[in-house]
C-alpha positions as a LaTeX table, in Angstrom:
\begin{tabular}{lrrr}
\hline
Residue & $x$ (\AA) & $y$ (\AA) & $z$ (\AA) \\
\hline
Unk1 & 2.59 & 7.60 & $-5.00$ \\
Unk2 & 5.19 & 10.15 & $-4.13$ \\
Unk3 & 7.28 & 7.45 & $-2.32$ \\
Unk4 & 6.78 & 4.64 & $-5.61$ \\
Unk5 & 7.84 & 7.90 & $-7.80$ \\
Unk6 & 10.67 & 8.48 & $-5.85$ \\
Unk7 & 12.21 & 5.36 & $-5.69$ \\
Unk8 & 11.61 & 4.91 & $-9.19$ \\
Unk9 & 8.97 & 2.31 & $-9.86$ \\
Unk10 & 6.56 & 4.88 & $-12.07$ \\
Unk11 & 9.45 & 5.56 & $-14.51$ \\
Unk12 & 8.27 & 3.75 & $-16.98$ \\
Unk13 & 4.96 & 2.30 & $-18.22$ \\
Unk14 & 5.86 & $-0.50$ & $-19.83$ \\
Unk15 & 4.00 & $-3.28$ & $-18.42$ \\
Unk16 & 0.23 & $-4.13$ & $-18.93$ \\
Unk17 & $-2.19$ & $-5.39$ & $-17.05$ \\
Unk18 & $-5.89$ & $-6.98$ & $-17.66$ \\
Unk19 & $-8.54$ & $-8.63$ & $-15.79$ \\
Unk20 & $-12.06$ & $-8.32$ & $-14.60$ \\
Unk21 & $-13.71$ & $-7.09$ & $-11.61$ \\
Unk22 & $-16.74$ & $-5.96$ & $-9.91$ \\
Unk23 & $-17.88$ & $-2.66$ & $-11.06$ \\
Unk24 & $-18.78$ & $-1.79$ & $-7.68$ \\
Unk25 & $-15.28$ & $-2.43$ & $-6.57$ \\
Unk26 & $-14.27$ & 0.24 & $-9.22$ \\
Unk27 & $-16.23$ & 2.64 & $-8.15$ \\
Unk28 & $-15.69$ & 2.49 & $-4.31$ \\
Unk29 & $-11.92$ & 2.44 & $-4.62$ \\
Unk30 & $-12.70$ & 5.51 & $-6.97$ \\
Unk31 & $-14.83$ & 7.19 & $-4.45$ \\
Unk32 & $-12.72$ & 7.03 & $-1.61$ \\
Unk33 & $-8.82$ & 7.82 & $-3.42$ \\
Unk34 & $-10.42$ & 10.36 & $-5.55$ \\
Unk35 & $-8.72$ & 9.05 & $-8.58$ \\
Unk36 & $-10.89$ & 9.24 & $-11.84$ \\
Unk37 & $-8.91$ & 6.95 & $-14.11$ \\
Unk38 & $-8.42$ & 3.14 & $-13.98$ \\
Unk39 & $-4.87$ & 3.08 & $-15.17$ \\
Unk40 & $-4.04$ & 5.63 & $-12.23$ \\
Unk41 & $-6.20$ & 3.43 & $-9.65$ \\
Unk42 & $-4.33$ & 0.14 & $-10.50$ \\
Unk43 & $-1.21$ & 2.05 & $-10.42$ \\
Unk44 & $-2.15$ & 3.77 & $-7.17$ \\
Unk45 & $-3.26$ & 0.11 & $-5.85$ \\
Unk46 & 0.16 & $-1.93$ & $-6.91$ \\
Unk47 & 2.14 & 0.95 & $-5.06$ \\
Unk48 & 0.53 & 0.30 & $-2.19$ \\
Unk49 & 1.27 & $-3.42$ & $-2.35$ \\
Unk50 & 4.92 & $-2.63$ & $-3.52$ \\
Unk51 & 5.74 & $-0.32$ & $-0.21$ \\
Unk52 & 3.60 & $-2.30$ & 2.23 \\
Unk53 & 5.31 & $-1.63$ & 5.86 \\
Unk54 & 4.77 & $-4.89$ & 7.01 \\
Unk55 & 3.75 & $-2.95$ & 10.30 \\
Unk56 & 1.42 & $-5.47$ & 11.94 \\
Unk57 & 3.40 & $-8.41$ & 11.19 \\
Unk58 & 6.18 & $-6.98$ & 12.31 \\
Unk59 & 4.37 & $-6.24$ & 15.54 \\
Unk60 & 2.63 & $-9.41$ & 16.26 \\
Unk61 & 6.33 & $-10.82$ & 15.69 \\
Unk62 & 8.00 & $-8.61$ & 18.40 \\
Unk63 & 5.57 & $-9.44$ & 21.18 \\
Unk64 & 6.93 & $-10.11$ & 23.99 \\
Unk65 & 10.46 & $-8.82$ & 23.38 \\
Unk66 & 10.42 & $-5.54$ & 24.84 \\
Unk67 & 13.04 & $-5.81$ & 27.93 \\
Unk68 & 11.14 & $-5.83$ & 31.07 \\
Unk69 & 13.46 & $-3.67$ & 33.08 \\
Unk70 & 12.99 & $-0.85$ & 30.58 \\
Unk71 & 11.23 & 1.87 & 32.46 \\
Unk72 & 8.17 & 2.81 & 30.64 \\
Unk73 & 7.25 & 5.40 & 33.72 \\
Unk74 & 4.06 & 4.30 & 34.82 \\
\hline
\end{tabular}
């Protein structure tokens, strides 16, 4: 949240969002961020969508690219 904050996508609050889900999906997502309140949980949830590393796609993409003479020392 600190990296959404700082890059300014929490400035404001002027979108809205609705929809229905499993209860039980609330209250896991809950339990395991510690965040009590929906707005902050779908918040919390977009900014992790929003600053998604990519990191495994990336990887699976540079197989195979690392030079072979490079000397990894073992």
């Amino acid at each position: 949240m600190r990296s959404a904050e700082e890059i300014g996508l929490l400035r404001e609050k002027d979108g809205r969002i609705t929809g229905r889900v499993s209860s039980g999906l609330i209250h896991e997502a809950k339990a395991r961020t510690g965040i009590e309140s929906d707005t902050d949980l779908i918040a919390f949830a977009l900014a992790n969508i929003a600053l998604e590393d990519n990191f495994g796609e990336v990887f699976r993409a540079l197989e195979g690219t690392v030079d072979p003479d490079l000397d990894l020392e073992f």
